[in-house]
C-alpha positions as CSV (number, residue, x, y, z in Angstrom):
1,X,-5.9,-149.1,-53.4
2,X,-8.8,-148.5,-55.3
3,X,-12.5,-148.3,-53.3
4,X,-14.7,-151.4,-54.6
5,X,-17.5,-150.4,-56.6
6,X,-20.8,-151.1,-54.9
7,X,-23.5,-152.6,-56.9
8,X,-26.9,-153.9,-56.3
9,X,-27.9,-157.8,-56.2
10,X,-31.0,-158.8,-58.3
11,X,-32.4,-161.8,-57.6
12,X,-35.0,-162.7,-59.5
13,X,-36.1,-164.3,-63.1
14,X,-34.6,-164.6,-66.8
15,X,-37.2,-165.7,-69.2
16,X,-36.4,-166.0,-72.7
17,X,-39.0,-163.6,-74.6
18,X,-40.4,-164.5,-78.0
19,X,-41.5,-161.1,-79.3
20,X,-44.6,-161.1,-82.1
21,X,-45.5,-158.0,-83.9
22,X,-49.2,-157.2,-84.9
23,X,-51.5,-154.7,-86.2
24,X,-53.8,-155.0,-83.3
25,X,-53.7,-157.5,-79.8
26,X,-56.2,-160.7,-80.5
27,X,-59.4,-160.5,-78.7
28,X,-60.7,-163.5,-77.0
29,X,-61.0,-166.6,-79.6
30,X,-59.4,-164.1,-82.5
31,X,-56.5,-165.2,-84.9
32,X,-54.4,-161.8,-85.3
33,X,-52.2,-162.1,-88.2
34,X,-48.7,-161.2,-87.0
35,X,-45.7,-159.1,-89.3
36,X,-42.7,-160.7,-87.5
37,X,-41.3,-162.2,-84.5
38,X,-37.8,-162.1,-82.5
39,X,-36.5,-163.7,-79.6
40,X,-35.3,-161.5,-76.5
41,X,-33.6,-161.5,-73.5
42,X,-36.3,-160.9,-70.8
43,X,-37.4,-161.7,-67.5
44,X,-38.1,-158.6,-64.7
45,X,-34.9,-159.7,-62.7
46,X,-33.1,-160.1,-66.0
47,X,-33.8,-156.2,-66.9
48,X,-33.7,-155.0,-64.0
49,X,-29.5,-156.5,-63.3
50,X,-28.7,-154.7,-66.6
51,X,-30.6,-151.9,-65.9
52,X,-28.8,-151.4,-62.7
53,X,-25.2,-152.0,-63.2
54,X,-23.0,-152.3,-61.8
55,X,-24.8,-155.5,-60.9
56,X,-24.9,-159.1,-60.0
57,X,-27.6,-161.2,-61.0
58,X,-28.8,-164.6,-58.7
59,X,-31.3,-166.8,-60.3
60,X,-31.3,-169.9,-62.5
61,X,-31.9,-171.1,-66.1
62,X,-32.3,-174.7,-67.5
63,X,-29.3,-176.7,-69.4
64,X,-30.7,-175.2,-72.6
65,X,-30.3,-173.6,-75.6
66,X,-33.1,-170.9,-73.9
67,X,-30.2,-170.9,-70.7
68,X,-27.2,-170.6,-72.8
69,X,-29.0,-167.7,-74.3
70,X,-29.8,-165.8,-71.6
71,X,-26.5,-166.2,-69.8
72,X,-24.9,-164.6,-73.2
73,X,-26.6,-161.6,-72.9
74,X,-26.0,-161.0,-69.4
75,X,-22.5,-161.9,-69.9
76,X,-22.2,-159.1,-72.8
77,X,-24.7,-156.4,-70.7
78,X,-21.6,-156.8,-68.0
79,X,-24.0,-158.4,-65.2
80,X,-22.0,-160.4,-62.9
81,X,-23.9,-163.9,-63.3
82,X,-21.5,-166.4,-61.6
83,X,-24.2,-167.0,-58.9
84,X,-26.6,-168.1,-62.3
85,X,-27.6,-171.5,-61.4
86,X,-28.3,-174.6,-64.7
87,X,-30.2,-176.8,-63.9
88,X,-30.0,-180.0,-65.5
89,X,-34.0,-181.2,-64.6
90,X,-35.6,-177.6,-65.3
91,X,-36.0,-175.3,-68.4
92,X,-35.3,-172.1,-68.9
93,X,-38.0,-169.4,-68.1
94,X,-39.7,-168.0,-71.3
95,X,-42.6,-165.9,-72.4
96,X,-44.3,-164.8,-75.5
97,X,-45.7,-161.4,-76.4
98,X,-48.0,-159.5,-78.4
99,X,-47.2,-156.1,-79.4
100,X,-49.1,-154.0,-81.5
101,X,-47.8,-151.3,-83.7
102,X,-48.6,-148.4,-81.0
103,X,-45.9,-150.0,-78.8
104,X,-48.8,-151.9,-76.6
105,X,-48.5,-155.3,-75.4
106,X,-49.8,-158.4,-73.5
107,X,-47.7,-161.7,-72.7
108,X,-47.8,-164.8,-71.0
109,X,-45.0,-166.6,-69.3
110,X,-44.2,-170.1,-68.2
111,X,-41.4,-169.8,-65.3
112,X,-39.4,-172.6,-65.4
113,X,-36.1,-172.6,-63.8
114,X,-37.1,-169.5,-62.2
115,X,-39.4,-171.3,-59.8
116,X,-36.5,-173.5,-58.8
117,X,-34.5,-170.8,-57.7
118,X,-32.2,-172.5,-54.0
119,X,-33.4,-170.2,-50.6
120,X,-29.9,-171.3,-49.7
121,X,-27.9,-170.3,-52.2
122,X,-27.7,-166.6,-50.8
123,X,-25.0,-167.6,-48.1
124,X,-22.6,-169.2,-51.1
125,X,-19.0,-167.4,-50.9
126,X,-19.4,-163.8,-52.9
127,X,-23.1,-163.2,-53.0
128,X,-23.1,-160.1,-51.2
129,X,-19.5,-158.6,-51.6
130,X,-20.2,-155.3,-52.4
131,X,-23.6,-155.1,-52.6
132,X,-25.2,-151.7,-51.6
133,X,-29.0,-153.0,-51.9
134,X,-31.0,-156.2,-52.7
135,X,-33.5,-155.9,-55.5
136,X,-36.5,-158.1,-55.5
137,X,-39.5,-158.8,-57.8
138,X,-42.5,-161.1,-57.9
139,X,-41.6,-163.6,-60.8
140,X,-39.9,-166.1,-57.9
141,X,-41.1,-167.5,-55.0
142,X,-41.6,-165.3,-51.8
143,X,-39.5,-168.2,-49.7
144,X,-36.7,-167.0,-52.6
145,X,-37.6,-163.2,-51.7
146,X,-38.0,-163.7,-48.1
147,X,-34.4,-165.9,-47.6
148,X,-33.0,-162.9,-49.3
149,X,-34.5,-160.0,-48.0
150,X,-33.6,-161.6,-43.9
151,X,-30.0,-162.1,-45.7
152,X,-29.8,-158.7,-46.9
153,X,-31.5,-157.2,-43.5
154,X,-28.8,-159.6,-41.5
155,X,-26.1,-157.2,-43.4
156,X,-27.7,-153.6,-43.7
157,X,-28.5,-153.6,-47.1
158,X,-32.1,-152.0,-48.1
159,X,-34.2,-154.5,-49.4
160,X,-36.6,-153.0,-52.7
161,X,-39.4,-154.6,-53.9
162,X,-41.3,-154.3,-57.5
163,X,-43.9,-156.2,-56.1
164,X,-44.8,-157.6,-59.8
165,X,-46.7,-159.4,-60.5
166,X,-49.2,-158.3,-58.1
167,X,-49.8,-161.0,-55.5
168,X,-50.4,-161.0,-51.2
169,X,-47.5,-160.9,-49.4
170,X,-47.1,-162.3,-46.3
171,X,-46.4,-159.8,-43.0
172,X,-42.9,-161.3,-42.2
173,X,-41.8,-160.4,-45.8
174,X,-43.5,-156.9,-46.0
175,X,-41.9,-155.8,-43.1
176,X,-38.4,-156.2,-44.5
177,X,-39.2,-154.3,-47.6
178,X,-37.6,-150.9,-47.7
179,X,-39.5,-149.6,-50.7
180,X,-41.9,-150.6,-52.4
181,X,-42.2,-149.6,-56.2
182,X,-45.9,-150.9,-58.4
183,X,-47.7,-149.3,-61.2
184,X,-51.3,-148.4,-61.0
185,X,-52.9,-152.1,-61.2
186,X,-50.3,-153.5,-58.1
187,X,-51.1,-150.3,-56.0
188,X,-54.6,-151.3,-56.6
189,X,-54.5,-154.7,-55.6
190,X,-52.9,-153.3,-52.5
191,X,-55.9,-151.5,-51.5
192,X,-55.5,-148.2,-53.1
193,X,-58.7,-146.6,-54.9
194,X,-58.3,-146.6,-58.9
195,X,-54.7,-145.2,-60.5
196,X,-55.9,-143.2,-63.1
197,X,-53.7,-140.1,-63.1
198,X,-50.7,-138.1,-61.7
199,X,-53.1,-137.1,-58.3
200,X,-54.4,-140.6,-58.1
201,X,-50.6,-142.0,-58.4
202,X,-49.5,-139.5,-55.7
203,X,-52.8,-140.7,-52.9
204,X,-52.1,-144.1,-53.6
205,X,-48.3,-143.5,-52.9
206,X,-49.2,-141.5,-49.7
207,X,-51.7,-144.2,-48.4
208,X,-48.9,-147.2,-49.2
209,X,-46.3,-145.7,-47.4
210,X,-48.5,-146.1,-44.2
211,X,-47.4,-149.9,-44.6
212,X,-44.0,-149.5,-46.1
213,X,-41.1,-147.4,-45.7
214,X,-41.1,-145.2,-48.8
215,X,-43.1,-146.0,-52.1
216,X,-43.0,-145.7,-55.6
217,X,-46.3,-146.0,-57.5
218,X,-45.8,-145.6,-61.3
219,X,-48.8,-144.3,-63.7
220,X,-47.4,-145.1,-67.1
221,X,-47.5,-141.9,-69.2
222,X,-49.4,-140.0,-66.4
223,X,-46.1,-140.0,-64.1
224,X,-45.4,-140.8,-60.8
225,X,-45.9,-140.4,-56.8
226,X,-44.0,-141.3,-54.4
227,X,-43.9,-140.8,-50.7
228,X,-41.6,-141.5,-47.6
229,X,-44.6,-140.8,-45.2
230,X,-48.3,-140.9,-45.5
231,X,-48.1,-136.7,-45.7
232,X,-45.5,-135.7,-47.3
233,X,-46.2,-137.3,-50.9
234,X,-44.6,-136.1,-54.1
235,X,-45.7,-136.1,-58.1
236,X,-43.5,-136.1,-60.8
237,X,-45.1,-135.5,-64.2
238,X,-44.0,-138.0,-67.1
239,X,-41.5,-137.1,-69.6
240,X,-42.5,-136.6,-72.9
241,X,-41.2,-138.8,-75.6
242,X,-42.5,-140.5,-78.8
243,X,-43.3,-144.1,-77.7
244,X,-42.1,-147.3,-79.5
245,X,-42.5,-149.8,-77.4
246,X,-43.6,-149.8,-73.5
247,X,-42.4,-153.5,-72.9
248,X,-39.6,-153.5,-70.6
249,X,-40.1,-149.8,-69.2
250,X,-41.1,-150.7,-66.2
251,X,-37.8,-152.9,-65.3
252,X,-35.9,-149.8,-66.7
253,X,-37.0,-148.0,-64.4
254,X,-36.6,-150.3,-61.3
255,X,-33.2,-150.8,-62.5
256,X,-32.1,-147.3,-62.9
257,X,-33.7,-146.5,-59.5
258,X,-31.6,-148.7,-57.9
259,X,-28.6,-147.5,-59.7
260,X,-29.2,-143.2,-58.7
261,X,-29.7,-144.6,-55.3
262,X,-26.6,-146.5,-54.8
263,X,-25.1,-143.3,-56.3
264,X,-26.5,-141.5,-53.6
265,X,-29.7,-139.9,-55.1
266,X,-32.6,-139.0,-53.0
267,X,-35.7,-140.7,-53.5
268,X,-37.6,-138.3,-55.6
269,X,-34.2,-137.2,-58.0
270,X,-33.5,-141.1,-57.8
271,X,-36.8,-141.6,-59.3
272,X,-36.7,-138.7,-62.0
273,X,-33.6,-140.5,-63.2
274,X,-35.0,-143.7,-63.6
275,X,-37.7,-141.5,-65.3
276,X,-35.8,-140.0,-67.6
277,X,-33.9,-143.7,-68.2
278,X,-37.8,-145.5,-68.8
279,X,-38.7,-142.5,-71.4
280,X,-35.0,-143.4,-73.4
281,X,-36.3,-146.8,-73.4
282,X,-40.1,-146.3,-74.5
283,X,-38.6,-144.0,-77.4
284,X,-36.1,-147.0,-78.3
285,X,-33.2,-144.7,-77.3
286,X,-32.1,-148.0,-75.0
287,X,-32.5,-151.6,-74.6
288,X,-32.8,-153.8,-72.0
289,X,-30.1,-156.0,-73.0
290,X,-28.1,-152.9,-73.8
C-alpha cells in the first residue's frame, strides 16, 4: 500500500486581483495613466495553497463569476478545494493593484466571502486527513485562525503564521503559533526597531523569537533572519535575480516554506528554498497560479 502523501492545510483568503500596469504609482489626488490591466487569481491563502502543494485549501468565495473564477484556478494549480465554501449572500473577495514598470506595487482589497469564512467548519469529515501543518495568514478573522490553530494543536500539527496584514493578536492565539514568518513593516509593528537591512532582519528575528517559537522575518531584496531562540539567530543574504514583479513573492515564499518543511527541511535550508522559490517568482520564472 502506498504511504499517503502529507500536505499542508491553508486556510485563509482568495481574492480575485485586478492587476493595472503604470508608468509610476499615483500620488495622493493624482490620475496615473495606466498601459493595461488583467485579472488574477490572488488572495495570500490562495498563493500560499498553490505554493505549497501538495495542498488543501479552506476558505470561501461568493456564488459569482469572481467565485467560479477562483475555484478554476485552484482546481487547475491541483489544490484540493472541496472544503471551498459558496456562499449564496456574500461576494467573492477581490482586490485591485497598481504596479509600476519596476515591478513595484500598492493594492487595496475588499474581503468579502473571506470574512465569512465558518469557525466550525474545521471539524467537517476530511479537513485534516493528511495534513502535516496548518498554514495561517491575516486576511480572515482571528476567531477563523484561532478555531484552527486549537484544531490543528488538538492533533499535533504545527500551526505557521504570516501574520499579514500586520494587526494585534490576541495571547490565546499567539501562543499556539509555531512560527511566525513577517517582512520588515509586520516585525515592526511587533515591536522590533526599524527593518532596514540583512543585520536589522536578523535582531528583529532574534528579539521575536523571545515570544514565539522560531521566526521568520523577511527583508525583501536585503534577505532574511530567522531564529529558533533569542541567541542563536541566522542571516541568509537574498538571491540575486532581475526583478519583474514583487507582487505575490511574499506568499511564494510562505508557500514553499511550508512545503521544504513538510519535506523535512530544517528551518534555515527550509527557508533558503523558499528563497530560492520567491527569487523564480520576482524574475517571472513562476506564477502563483502556476
Amino acid at each position: 500500500m502506498t504511504a499517503p502523501t502529507p500536505l499542508a492545510l491553508i486556510i485563509g483568503s482568495l481574492h480575485y486581483d485586478i492587476m493595472v500596469e503604470t508608468d509610476h504609482l499615483p500620488r495622493l489626488d493624482e490620475t496615473a495613466v495606466g498601459t493595461r490591466w488583467f485579472p488574477k487569481f490572488g488572495g495570500k491563502g490562495g498563493n500560499q495553497a498553490v505554493a505549497a502543494r501538495p495542498s488543501r485549501m479552506v476558505g470561501a468565495v461568493g456564488a459569482d463569476e469572481f467565485g467560479t473564477f477562483l475555484r478554476a484556478h485552484l482546481q487547475e494549480a491541483g489544490v484540493d478545494h472541496s472544503h471551498v465554501a459558496t456562499l449564496p449572500d456574500a461576494a467573492s473577495g477581490m482586490s485591485v493593484a497598481i504596479m509600476n514598470r519596476d515591478g513595484d506595487y500598492a493594492a487595496t482589497i475588499v474581503s468579502g466571502a473571506n470574512l465569512a469564512i465558518d469557525p466550525d467548519s474545521f471539524s467537517a469529515a476530511g479537513v485534516w486527513q493528511d495534513v502535516a501543518i496548518l498554514v495561517l495568514q491575516n486576511e480572515v478573522s482571528e476567531a477563523v485562525n484561532l478555531a484552527a490553530a486549537r484544531a490543528a494543536k488538538a492533533r499535533n500539527i504545527p500551526v505557521l503564521l504570516n501574520a499579514a496584514p500586520a494587526r494585534a493578536l490576541s495571547r490565546a492565539f499567539s501562543d499556539l503559533v509555531d512560527i511566525l514568518v513577517v517582512n520588515a513593516v509586520e516585525a515592526e509593528m511587533f515591536g522590533t526597531p526599524p527593518v532596514q537591512d540583512l543585520a536589522s532582519a536578523k535582531a528583529a528575528a532574534a528579539q521575536l523569537a523571545a515570544q514565539f517559537p522560531a521566526v521568520v522575518v523577511t527583508a525583501g531584496a536585503q534577505g532574511l533572519g530567522v531564529a529558533r531562540d533569542p541567541q542563536k539567530a541566522t542571516a541568509l543574504p537574498a538571491i540575486k535575480v532581475n526583478a519583474v514583479s514583487s507582487h505575490g513573492a511574499g506568499d511564494c515564499f510562505t508557500g514553499a516554506l511550508a512545503n521544504a518543511l513538510i519535506g523535512g527541511a530544517a528551518l534555515e535550508q527550509a527557508c533558503q528554498t523558499a528563497a530560492q522559490a520567491a527569487a523564480n517568482h520576482v524574475a517571472g520564472h513562476t506564477s502563483p497560479k502556476a
